[in-house]
C-alpha positions as CSV (number, residue, x, y, z in Angstrom):
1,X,117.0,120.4,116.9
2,X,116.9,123.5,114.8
3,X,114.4,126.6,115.8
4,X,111.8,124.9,113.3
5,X,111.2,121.3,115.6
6,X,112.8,119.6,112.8
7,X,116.1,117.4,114.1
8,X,119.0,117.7,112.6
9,X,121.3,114.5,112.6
10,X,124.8,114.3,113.7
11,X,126.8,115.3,110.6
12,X,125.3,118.9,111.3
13,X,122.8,119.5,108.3
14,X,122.6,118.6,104.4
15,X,125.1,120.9,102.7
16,X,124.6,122.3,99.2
17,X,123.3,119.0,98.3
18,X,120.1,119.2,99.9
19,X,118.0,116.3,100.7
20,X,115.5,113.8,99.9
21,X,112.3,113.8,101.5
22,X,111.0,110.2,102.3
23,X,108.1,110.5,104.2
24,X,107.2,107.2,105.7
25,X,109.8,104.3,106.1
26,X,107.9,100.9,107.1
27,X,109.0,97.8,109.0
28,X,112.6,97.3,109.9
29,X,112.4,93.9,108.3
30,X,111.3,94.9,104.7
31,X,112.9,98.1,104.9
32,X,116.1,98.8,106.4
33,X,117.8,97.8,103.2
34,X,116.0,100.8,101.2
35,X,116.4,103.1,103.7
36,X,120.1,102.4,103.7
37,X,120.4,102.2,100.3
38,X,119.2,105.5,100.3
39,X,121.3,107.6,102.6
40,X,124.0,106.0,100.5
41,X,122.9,107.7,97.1
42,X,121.6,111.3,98.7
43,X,120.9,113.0,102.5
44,X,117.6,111.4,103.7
45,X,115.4,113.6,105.8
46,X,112.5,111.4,107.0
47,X,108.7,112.7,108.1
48,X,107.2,109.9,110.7
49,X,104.7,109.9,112.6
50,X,107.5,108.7,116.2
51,X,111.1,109.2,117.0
52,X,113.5,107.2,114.5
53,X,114.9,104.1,116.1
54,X,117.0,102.2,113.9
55,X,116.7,104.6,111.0
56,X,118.8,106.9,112.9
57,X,122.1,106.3,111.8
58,X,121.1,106.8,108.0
59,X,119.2,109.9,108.3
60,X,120.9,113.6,108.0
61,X,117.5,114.9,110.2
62,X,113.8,114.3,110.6
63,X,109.9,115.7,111.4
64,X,108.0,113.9,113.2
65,X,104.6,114.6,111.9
66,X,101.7,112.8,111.6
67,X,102.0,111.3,108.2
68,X,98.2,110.1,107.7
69,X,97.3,113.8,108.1
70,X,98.0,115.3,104.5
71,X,97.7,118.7,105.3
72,X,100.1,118.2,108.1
73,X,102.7,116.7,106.1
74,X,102.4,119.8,103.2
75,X,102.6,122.3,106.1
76,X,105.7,120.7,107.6
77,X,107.4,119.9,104.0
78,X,106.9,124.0,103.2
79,X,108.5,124.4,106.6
80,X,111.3,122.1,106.1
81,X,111.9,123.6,102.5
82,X,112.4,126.8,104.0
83,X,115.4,126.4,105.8
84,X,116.7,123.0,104.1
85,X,117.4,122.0,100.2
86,X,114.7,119.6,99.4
87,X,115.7,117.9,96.5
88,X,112.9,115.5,96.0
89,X,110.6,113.3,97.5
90,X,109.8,109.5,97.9
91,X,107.9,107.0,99.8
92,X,107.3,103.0,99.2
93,X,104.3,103.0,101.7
94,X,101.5,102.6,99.5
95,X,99.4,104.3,101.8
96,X,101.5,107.8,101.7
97,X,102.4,107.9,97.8
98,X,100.0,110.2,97.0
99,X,100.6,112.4,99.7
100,X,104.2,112.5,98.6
101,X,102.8,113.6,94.8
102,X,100.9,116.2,96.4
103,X,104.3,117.5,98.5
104,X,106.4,117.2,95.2
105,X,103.7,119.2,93.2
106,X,103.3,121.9,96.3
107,X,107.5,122.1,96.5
108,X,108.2,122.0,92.8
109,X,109.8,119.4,92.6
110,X,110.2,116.0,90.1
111,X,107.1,113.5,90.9
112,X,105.0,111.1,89.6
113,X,101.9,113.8,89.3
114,X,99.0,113.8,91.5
115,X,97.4,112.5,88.3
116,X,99.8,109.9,87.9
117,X,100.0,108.3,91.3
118,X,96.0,108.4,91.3
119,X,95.8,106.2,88.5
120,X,97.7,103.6,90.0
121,X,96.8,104.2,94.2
122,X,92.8,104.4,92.8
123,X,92.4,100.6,91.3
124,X,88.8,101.6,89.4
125,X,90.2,104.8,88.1
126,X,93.1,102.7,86.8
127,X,91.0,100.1,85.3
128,X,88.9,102.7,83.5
129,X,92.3,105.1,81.9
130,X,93.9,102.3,80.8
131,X,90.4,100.7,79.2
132,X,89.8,103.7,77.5
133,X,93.4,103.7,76.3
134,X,93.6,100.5,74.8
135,X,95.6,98.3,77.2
136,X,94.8,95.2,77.9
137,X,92.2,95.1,80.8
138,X,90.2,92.2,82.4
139,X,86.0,93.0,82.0
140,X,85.7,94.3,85.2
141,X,82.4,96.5,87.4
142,X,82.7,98.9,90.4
143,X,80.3,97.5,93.2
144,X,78.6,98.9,96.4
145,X,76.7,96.0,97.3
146,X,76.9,92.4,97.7
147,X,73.4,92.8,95.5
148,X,75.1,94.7,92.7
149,X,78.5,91.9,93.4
150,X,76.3,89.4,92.1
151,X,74.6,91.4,88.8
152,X,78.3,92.3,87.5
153,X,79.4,88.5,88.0
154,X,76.8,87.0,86.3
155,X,77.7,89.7,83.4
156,X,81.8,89.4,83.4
157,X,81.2,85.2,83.8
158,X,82.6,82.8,86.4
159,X,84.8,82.8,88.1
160,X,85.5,86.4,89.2
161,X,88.0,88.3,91.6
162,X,86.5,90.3,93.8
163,X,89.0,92.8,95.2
164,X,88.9,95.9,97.4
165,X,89.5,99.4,95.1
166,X,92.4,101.1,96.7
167,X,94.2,98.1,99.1
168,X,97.7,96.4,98.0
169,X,99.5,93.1,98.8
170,X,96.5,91.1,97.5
171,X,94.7,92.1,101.0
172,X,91.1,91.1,100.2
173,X,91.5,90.2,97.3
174,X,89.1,86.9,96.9
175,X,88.0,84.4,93.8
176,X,84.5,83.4,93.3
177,X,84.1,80.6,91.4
178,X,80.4,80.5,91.2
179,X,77.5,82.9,92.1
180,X,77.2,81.1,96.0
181,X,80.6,82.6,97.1
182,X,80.0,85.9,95.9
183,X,78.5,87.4,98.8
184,X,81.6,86.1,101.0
185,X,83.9,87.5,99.0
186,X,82.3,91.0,98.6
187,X,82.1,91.0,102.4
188,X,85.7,90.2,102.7
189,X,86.9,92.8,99.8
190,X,84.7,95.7,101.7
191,X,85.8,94.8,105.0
192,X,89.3,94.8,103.8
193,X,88.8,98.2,102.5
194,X,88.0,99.7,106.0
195,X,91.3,99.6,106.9
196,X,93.0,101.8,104.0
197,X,92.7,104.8,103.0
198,X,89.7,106.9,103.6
199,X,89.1,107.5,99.4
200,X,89.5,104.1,98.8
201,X,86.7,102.7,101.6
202,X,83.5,100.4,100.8
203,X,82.6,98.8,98.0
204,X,84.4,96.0,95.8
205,X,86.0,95.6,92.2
206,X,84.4,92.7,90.7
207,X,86.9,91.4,87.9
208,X,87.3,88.5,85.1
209,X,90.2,86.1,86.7
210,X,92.5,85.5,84.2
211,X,94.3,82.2,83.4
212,X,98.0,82.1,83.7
213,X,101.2,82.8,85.7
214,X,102.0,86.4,87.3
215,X,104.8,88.5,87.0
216,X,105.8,92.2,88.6
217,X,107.9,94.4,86.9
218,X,109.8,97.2,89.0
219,X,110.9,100.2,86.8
220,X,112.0,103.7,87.1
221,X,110.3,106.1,85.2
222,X,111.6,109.6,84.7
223,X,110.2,112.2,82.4
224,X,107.8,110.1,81.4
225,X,110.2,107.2,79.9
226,X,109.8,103.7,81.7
227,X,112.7,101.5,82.0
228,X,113.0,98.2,83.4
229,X,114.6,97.0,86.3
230,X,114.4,93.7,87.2
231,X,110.5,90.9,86.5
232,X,110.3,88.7,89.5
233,X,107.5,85.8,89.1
234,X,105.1,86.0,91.9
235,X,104.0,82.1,93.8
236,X,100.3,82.6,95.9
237,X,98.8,80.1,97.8
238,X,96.0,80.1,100.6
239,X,93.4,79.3,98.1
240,X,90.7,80.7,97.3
241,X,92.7,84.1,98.6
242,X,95.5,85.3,97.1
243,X,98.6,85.7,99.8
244,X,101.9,86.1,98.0
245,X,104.0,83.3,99.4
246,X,107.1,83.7,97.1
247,X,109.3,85.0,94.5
248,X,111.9,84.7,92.3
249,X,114.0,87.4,90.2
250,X,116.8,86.2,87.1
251,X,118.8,88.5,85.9
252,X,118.3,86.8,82.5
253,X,115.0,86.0,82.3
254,X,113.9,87.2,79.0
255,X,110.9,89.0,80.0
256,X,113.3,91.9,81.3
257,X,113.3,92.3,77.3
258,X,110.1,91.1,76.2
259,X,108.9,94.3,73.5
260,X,105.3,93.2,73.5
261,X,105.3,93.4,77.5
262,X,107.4,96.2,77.7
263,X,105.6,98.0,74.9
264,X,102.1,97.3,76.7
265,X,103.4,98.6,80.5
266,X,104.9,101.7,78.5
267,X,101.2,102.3,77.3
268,X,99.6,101.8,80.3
269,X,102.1,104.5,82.2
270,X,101.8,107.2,79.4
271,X,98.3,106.5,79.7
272,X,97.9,107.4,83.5
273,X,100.4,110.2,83.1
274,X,103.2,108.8,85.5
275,X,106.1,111.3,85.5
276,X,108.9,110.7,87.6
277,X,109.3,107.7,90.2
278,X,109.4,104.1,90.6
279,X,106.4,101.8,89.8
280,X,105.9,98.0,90.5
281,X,103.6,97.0,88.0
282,X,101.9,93.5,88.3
283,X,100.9,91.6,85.2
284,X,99.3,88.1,84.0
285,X,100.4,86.3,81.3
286,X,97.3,85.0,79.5
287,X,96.4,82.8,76.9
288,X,95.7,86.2,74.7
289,X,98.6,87.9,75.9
290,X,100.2,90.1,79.2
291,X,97.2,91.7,80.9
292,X,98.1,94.4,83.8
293,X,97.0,93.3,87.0
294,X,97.4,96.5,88.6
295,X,100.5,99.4,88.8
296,X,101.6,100.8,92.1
297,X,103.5,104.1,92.6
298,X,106.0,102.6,94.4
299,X,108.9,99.8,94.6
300,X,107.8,96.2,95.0
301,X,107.1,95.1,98.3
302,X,108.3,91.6,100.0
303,X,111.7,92.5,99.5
304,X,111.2,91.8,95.6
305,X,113.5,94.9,95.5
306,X,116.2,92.8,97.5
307,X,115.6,89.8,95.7
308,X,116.3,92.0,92.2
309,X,119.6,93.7,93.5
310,X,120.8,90.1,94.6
311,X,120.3,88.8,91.2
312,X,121.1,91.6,89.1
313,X,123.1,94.1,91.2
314,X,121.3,97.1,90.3
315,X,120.5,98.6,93.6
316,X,116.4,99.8,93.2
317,X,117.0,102.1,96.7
318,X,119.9,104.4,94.8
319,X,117.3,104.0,91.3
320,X,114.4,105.1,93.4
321,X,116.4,108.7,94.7
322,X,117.5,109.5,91.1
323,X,114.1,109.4,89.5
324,X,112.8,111.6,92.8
325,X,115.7,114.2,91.8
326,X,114.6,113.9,88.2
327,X,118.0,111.8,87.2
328,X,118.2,108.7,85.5
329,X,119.7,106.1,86.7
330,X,122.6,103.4,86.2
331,X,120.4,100.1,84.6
332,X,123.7,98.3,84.2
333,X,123.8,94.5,85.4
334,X,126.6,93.9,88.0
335,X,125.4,90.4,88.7
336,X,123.9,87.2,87.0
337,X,122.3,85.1,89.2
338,X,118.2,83.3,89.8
339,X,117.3,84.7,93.7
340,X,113.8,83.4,95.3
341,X,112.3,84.2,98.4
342,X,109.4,82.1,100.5
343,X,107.4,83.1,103.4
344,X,106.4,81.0,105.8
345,X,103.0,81.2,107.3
346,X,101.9,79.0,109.8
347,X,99.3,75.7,109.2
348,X,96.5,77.8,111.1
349,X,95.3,80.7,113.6
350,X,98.0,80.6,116.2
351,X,99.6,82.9,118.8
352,X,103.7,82.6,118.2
353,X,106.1,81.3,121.2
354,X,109.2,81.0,118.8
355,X,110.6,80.9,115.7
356,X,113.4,79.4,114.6
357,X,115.3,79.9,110.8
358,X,118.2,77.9,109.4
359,X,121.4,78.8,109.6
360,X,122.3,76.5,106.9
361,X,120.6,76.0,103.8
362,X,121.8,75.0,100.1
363,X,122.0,78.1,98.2
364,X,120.6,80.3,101.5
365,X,121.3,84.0,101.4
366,X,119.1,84.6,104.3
367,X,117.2,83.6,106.8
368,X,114.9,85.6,109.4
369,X,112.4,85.7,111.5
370,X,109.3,88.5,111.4
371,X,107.0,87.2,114.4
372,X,108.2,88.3,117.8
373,X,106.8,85.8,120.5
374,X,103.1,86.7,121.4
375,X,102.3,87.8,117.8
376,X,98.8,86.7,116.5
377,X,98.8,85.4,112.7
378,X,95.3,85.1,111.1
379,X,95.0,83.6,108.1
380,X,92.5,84.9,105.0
381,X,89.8,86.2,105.8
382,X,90.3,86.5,109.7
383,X,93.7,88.7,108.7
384,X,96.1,89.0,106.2
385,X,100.2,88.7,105.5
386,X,100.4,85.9,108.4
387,X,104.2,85.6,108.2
388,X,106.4,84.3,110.4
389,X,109.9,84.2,108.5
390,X,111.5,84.5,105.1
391,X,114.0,81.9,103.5
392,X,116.5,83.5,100.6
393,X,118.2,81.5,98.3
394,X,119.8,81.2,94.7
395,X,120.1,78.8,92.1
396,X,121.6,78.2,89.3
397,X,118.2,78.3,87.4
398,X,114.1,78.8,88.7
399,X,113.7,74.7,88.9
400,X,116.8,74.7,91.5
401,X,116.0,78.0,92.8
402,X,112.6,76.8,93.8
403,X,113.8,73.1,95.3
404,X,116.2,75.3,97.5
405,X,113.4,77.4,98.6
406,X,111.3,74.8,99.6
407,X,114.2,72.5,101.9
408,X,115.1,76.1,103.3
409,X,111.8,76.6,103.9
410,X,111.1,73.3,105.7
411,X,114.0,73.7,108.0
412,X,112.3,76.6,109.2
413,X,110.5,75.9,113.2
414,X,107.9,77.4,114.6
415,X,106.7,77.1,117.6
416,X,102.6,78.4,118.6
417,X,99.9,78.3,120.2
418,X,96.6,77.3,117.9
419,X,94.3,80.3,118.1
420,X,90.0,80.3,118.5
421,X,89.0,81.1,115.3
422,X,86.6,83.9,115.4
423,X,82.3,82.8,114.2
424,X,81.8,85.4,111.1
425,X,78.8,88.2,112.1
């Protein structure tokens, strides 16, 4: 520990190089591959809110600071800056991204723009830039009540999506396919909302659903120039919620080049004013064309960043540190391969005694479990991301790819305890 309360790791400090700043780090399970990723491209110097654990061994020091509290974080970031190079900043929480473009804008350093990451963190500011710009938008209203839920529905036509404004991983996100469900799912979109950021609390996005398959596309983006890395194609299930259950990502799936997609997510990011950093930008593909879902200021959760590098070997961890430090990076395929992933959640409520992967799988890259014993999963509305393991496989193609996923996926045993399910107030 230096003079400061800042902890300096084994190797005895930074050097010239200086560090990153990656405030935030997330569950060992989605993240450990980022965070070592990482600490191979550049020095990582982490701000969380406890003593590292497993991050440890990748880090060159840390802060523990409370990382909800922004002017705690700016207060220790001008301390660390001080005394250590900071280089540039990062986060993949979704909840601490635009903290980190206010630290990057305080230090000076290469960043999204507090602008920027607002237009994608903020989902009815975003819908209202990129409107106004010309990109392709579902009709859409900005609700407080279940009252004013029910106006803006009957005006966009059903059925509608009603979604919370500033959540992500499609928690409370709900379709209505007819004015009697509308009140359920406003309840379930503002009650969802309670639990994010403060900004972001109360109220609903009432939007048109669009017809078609979904896509995300994670990019870099430096100086204002988007480039590609890898389109995965997103599966949901739990009707009439949205849980992402699966993906897959091939390296030669056409959309990766696609100019009409490509030239619409360009618009949509010059539009919000994104600067530097890497966004995950989720899109339909409609009957009239690719329609932006929504843009988030970070890499791709549900290891969609894995699932990319697998099939296409460019690694989205060392990508993320060179648009922080203003760099561009390497977009050069080192593999061709199809890569899919599948959660498994379990039949209903339950309290977990044991779960079991494969070992052995056609195709498997991976198997793990993410519910200790004694975890509660609740499924939509009663919680949300009910997961209690992850298959990975690849195939030669999507079809295979998928048929993989789901023997993998069947091999998987879990073993619980059916849970009460709690009477709605």
């Amino acid at each position: 520990m230096d003079d400061n309360g800042a902890h300096i790791g084994a190797d005895g400090g930074p050097g010239t190089d200086g560090v990153i700043l990656l405030i935030g780090c997330g569950m060992r399970e989605y993240r450990e591959y980022l965070l070592a990723g990482a600490a191979a491209a550049h020095p990582v110097w982490l701000f969380t809110g406890e003593e590292p654990d497993w991050q440890a061994p990748y880090l060159t020091g840390h802060t523990v600071v409370d990382v909800t509290d922004r002017a705690a974080v700016l207060a220790a970031a001008r301390e660390l800056a001080a005394h250590v190079p900071v280089r540039g900043t990062l986060s993949w929480d979704e909840t601490l991204i635009v903290t980190t473009a206010h630290v990057a804008e305080a230090l000076g350093l290469p960043g999204a723009g507090v602008d920027g990451v607002e237009g994608c963190r903020d989902k009815f500011r975003s819908r209202r830039v990129l409107t106004e710009a010309g990109v392709a938008q579902p009709r859409f209203a900005y609700v407080d009540t279940a009252e004013e839920a029910l106006t803006a529905a009957a005006e966009i036509g059903y059925p509608v999506i009603v979604k919370p404004r500033g959540m992500g991983a499609s928690i409370g996100v709900v379709l209505a396919a007819d004015a009697g469900e509308v009140a359920g799912a406003f309840r379930t979109a503002d009650e969802a909302s309670q639990i994010g950021a403060v900004p972001y609390r109360s109220g609903a996005l009432v939007e048109e659903y669009l017809e078609g398959p979904e896509i995300s596309i994670d990019a870099a983006v430096v100086d204002g120039e988007y480039h590609p890395l890898f389109v995965a194609r997103k599966q949901v299930g739990l009707f009439p919620y949205f849980e992402e259950i699966g993906h897959h990502v091939a390296a030669d799936d056409p959309l990766r080049t696609d100019e009409t997609l490509l030239g619409m997510v360009r618009a949509a990011h010059r539009a919000i004013g994104y600067r530097h950093g890497i966004t995950h930008t989720e899109v339909k593909l409609t009957a009239r064309g690719p329609v932006i879902v929504e843009i988030n200021g970070r890499l791709g959760g549900d290891l969609i960043p894995r699932l990319g590098q697998l099939a296409t070997g460019i690694d989205p961890a060392r990508a993320a540190v060179r648009a922080a430090l203003g760099l561009r990076p390497d977009f050069t395929d080192t593999e061709h391969r199809t890569v899919g992933i599948r959660f498994g959640y379990p039949p209903e409520d339950c309290e977990v005694r044991s779960v079991l992967p494969p070992t052995e799988a056609e195709g498997l890259l991976a198997a793990e479990a993410i519910a200790e014993p004694g975890t509660e999963l609740r499924l939509p509305p009663n919680g949300y991301l009910a997961r209690h393991s992850y298959v990975i496989v690849t195939g030669a193609d999507p079809a295979e790819t998928d048929a993989r996923l789901d023997a993998a996926a069947a091999l998987v045993r879990l073993d619980a305890t059916p849970l009460a399910v709690p009477v709605p107030a």
